[in-house]
N, CA and C atoms as an extended XYZ file, in Angstrom:
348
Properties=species:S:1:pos:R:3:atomname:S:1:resname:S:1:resid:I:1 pbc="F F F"
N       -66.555       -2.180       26.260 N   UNK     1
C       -65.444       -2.133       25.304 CA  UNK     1
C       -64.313       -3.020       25.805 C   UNK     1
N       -63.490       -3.310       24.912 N   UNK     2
C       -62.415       -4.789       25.424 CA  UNK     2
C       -60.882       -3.030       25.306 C   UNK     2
N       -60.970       -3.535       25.982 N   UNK     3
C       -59.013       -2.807       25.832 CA  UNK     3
C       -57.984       -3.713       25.372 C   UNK     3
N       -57.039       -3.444       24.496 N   UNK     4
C       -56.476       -4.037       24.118 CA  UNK     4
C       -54.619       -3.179       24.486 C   UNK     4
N       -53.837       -3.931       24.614 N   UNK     5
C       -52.432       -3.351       24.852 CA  UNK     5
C       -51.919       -4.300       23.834 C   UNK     5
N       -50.888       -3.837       22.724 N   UNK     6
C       -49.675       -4.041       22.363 CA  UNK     6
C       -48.503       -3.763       22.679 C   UNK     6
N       -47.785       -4.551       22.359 N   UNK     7
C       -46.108       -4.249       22.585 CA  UNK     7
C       -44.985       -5.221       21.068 C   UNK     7
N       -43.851       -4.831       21.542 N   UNK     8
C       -43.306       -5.712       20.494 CA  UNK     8
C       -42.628       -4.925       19.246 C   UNK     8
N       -42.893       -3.554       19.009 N   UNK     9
C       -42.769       -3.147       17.803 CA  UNK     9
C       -41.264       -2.715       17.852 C   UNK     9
N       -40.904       -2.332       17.039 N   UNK    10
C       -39.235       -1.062       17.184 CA  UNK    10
C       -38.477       -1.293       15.694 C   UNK    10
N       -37.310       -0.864       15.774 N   UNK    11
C       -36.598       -0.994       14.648 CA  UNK    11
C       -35.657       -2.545       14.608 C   UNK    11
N       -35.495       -2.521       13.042 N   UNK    12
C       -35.323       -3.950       12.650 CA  UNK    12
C       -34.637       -4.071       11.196 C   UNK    12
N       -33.606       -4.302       11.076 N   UNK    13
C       -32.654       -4.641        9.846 CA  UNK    13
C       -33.363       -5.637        9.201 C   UNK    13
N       -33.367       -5.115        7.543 N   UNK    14
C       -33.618       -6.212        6.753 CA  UNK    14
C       -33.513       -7.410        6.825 C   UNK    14
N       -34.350       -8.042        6.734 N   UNK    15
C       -34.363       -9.336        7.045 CA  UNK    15
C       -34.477      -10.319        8.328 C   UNK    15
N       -34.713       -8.882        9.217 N   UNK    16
C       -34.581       -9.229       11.200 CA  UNK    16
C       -36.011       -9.766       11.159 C   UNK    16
N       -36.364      -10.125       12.686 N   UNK    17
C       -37.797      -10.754       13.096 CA  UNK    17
C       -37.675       -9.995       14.244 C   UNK    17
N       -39.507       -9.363       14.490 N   UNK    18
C       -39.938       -9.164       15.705 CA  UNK    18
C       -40.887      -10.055       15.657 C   UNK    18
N       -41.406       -9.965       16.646 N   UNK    19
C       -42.988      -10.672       17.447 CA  UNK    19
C       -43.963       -9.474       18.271 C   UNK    19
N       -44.797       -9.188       17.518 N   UNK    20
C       -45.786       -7.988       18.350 CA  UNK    20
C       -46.589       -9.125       19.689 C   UNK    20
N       -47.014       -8.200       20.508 N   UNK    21
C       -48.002       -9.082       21.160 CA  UNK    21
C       -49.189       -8.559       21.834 C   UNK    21
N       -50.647       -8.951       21.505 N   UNK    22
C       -51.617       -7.662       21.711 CA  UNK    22
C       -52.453       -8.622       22.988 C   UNK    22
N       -52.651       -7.719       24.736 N   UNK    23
C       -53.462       -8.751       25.620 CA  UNK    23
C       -54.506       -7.747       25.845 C   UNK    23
N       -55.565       -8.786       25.378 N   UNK    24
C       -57.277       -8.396       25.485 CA  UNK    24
C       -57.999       -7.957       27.121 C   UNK    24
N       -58.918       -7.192       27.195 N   UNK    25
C       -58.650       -7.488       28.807 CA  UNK    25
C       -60.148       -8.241       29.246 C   UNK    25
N       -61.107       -9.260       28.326 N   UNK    26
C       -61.573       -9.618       28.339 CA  UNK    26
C       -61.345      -11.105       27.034 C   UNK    26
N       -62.343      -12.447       27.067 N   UNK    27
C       -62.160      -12.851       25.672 CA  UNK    27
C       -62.780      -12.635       25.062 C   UNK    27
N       -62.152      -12.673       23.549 N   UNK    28
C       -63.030      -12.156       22.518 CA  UNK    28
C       -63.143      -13.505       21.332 C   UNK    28
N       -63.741      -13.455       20.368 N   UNK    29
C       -63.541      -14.408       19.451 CA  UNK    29
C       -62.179      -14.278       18.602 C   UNK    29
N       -62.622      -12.811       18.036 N   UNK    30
C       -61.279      -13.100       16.718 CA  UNK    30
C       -60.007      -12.040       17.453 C   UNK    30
N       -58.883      -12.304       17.030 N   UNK    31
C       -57.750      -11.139       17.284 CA  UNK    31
C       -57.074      -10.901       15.844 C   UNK    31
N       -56.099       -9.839       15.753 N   UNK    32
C       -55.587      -10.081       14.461 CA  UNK    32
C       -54.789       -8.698       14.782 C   UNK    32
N       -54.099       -8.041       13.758 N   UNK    33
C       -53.413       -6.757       13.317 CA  UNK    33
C       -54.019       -6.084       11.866 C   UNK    33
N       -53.829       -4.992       11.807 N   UNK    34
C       -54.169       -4.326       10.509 CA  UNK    34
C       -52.621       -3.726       10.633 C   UNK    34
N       -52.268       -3.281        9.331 N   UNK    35
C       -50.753       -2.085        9.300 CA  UNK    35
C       -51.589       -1.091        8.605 C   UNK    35
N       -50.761        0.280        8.746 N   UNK    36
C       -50.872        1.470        8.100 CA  UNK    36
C       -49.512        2.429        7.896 C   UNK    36
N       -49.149        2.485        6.328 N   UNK    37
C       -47.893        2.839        6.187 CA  UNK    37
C       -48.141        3.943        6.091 C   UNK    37
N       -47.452        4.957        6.154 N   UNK    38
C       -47.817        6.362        5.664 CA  UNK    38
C       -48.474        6.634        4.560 C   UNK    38
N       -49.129        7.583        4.360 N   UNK    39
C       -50.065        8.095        2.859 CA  UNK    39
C       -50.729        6.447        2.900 C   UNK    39
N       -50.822        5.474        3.316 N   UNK    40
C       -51.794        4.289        2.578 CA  UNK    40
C       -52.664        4.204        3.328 C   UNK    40
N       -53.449        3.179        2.481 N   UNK    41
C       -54.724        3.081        3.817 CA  UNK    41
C       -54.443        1.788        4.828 C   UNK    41
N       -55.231        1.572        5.958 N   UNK    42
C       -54.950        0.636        6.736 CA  UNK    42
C       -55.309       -1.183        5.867 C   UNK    42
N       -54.346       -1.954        5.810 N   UNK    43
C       -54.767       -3.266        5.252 CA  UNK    43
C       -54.657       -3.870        6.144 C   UNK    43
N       -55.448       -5.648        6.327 N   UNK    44
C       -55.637       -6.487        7.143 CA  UNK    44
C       -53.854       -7.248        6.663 C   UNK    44
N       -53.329       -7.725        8.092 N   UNK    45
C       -52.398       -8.479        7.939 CA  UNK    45
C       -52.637      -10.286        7.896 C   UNK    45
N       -52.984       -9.952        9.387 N   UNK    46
C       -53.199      -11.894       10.156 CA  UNK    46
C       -54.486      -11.400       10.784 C   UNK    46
N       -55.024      -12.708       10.948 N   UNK    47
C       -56.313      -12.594       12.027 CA  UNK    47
C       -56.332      -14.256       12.370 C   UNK    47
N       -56.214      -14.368       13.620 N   UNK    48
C       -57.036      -15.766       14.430 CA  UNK    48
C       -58.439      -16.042       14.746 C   UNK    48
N       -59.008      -16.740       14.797 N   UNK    49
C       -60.563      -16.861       15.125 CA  UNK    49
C       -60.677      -18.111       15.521 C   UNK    49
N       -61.068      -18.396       17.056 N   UNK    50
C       -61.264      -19.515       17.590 CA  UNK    50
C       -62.065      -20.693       16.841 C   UNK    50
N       -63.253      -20.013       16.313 N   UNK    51
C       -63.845      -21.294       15.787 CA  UNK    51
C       -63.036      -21.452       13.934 C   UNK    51
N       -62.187      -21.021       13.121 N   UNK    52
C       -61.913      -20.715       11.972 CA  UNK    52
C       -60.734      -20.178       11.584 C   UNK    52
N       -59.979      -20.503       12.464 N   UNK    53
C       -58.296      -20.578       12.771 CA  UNK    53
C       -57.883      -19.102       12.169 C   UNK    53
N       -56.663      -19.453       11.316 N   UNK    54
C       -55.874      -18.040       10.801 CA  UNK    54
C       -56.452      -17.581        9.185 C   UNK    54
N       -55.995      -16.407        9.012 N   UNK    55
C       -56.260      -16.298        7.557 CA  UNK    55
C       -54.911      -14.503        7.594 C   UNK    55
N       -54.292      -14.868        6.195 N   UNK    56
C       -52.876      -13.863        6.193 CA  UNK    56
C       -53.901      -13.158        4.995 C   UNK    56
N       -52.856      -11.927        5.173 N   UNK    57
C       -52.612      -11.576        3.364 CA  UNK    57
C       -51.614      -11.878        2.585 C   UNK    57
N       -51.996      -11.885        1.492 N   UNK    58
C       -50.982      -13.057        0.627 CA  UNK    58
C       -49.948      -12.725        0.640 C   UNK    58
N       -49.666      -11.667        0.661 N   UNK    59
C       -48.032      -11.374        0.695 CA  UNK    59
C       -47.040      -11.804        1.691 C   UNK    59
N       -48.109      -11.935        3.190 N   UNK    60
C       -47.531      -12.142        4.207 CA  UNK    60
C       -47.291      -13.643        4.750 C   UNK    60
N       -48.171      -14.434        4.352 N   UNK    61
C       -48.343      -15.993        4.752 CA  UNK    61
C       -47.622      -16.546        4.678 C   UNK    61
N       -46.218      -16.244        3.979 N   UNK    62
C       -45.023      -16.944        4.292 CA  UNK    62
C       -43.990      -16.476        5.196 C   UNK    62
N       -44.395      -15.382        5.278 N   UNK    63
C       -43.072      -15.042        6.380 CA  UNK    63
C       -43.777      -14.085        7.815 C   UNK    63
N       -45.134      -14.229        8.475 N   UNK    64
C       -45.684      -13.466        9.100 CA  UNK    64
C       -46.197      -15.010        9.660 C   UNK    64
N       -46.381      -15.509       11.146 N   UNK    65
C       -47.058      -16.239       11.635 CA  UNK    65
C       -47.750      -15.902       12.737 C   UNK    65
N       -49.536      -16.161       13.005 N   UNK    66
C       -50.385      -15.834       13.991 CA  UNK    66
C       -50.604      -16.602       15.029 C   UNK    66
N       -50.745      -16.756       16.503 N   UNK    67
C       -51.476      -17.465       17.072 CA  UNK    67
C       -51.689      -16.887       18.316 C   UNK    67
N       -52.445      -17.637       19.002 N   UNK    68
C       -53.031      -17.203       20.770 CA  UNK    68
C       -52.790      -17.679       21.395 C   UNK    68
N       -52.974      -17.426       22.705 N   UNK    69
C       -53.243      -18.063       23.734 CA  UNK    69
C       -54.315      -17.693       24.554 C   UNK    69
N       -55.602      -18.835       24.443 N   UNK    70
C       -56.888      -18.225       24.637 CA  UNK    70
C       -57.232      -18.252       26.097 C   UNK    70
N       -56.037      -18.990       27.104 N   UNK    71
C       -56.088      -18.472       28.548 CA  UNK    71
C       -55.709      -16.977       29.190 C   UNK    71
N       -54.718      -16.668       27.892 N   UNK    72
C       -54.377      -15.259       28.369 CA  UNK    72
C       -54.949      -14.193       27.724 C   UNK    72
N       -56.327      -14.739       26.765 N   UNK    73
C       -56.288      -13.769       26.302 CA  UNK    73
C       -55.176      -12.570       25.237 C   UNK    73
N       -54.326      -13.019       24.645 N   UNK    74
C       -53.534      -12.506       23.856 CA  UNK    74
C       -52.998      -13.501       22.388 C   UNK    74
N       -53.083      -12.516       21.569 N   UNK    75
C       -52.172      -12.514       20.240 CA  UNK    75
C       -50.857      -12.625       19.981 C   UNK    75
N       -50.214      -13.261       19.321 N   UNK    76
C       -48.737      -12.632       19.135 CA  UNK    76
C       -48.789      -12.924       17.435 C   UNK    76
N       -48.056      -11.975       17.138 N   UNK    77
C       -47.432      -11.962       15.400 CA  UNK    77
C       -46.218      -12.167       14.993 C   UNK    77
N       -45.700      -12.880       15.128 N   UNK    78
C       -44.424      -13.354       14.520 CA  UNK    78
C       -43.983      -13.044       13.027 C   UNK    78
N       -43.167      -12.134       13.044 N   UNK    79
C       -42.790      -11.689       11.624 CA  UNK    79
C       -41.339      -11.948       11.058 C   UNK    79
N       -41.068      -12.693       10.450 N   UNK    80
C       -39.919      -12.912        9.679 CA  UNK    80
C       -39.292      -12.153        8.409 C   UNK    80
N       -38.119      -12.019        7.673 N   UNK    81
C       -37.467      -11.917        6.755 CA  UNK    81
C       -38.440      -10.623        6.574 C   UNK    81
N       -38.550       -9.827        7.545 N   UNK    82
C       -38.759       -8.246        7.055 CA  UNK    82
C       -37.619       -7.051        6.067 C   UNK    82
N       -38.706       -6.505        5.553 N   UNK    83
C       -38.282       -5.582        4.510 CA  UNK    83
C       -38.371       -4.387        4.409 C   UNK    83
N       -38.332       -3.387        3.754 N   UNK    84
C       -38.322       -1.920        4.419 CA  UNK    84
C       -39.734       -1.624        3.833 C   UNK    84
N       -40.392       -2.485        3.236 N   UNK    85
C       -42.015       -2.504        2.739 CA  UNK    85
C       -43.082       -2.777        3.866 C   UNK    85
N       -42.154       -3.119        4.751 N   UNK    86
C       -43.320       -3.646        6.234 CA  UNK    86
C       -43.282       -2.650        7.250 C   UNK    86
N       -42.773       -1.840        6.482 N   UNK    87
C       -42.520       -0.345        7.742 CA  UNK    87
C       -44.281       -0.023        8.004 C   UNK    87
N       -44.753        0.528        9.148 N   UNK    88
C       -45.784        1.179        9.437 CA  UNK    88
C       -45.938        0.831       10.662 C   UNK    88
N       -47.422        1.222       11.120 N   UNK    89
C       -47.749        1.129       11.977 CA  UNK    89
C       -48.850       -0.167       12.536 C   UNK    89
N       -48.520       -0.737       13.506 N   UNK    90
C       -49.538       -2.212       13.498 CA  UNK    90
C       -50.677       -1.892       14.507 C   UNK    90
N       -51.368       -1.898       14.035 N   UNK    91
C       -52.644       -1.763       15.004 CA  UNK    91
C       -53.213       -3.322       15.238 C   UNK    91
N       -53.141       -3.616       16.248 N   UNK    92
C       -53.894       -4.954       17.291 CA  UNK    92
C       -55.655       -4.584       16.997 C   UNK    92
N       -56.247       -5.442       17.213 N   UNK    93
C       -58.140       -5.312       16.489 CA  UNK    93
C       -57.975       -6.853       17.647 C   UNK    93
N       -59.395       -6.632       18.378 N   UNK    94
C       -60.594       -7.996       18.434 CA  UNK    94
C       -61.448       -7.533       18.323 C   UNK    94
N       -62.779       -8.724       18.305 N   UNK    95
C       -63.998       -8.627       17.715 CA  UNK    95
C       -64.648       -9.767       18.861 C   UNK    95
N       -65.790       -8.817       19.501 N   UNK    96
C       -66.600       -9.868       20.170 CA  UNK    96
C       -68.232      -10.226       20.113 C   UNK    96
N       -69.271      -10.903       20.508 N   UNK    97
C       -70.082      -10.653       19.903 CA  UNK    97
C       -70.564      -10.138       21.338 C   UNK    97
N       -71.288       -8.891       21.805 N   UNK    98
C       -71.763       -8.425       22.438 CA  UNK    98
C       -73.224       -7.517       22.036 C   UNK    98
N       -73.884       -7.553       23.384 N   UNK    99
C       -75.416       -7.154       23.334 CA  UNK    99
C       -75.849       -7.365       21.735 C   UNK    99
N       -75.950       -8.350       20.900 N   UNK   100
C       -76.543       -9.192       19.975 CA  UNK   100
C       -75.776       -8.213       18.911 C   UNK   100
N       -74.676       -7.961       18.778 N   UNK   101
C       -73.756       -7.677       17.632 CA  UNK   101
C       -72.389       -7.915       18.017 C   UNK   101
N       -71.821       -7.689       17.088 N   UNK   102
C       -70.232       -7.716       16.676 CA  UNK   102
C       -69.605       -5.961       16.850 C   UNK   102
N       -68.766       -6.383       18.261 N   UNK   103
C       -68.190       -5.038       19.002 CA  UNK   103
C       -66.598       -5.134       18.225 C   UNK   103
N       -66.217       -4.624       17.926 N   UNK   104
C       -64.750       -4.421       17.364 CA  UNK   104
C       -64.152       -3.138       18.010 C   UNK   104
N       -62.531       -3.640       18.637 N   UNK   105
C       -62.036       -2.494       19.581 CA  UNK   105
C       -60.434       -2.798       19.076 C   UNK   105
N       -59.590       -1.928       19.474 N   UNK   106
C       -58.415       -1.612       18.436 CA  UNK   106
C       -57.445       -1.277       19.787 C   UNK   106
N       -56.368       -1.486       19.232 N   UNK   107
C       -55.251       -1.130       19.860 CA  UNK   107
C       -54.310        0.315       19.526 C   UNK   107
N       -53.575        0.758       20.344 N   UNK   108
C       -53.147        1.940       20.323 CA  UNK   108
C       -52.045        2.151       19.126 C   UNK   108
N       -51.473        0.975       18.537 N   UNK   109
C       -50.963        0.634       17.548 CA  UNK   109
C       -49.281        0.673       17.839 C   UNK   109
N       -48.101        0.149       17.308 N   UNK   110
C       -47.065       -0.188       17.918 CA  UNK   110
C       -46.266       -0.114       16.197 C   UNK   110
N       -45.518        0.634       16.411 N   UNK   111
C       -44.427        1.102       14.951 CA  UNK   111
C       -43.524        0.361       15.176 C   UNK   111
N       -43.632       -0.088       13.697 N   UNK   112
C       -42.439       -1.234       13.295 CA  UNK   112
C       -41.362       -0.628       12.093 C   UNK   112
N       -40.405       -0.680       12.068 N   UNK   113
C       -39.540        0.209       11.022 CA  UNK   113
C       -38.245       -0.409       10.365 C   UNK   113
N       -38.354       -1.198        9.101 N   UNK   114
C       -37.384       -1.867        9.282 CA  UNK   114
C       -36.420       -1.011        7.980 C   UNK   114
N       -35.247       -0.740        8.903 N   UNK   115
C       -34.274       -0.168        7.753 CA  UNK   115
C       -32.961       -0.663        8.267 C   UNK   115
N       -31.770       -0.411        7.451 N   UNK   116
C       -30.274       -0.827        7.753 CA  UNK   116
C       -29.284        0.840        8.450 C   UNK   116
């Protein structure tokens, strides 16, 4: 199993920016975040993938930016012009291909809360 640690999350005024940052303790191919707001279900945010770069959800691709650093093994999420709609919880995800499948392991998840 890959362990994954996040950090980065906390409270944040409309319109503030954090940066989450999730370090793998092995490499993996893809990294990314899912959120989960209360009562909803978990949706995909960002995801990186070495061979097949980034891919957002639409809502987010303008003001949410992904990338790595594939020496350290880690993610970061750069989030801009937040709203009190981006409140939840961010769960960190990689995906590796191990013993001839696709292992997927999750992070402990890191609350983001943006109000005034």
């Amino acid at each position: 199993q890959v362990q994954l640690v996040e950090s980065g999350g906390g409270l944040v005024q409309p319109g503030g920016s954090l940066r989450l940052s999730c370090v793998a303790s092995r490499p993996v191919i893809t990294m990314g975040w899912y959120r989960q707001a209360p009562g909803k279900q978990r949706d995909l945010v960002a995801s990186i993938t070495k061979t097949e770069g980034t891919d957002y959800a639409d809502s987010m691709k303008d003001r949410f930016s992904i990338s790595a650093d594939n020496d350290k093994n880690t993610a970061y999420l750069q989030m801009n012009s937040l709203t009190p709609e981006d409140t939840a919880v961010y769960y960190c995800y990689a995906v590796r291909w191990y013993n001839g499948g696709w292992q997927w392991s999750w992070g402990q998840g890191t609350q983001v809360t943006v109000s005034s």
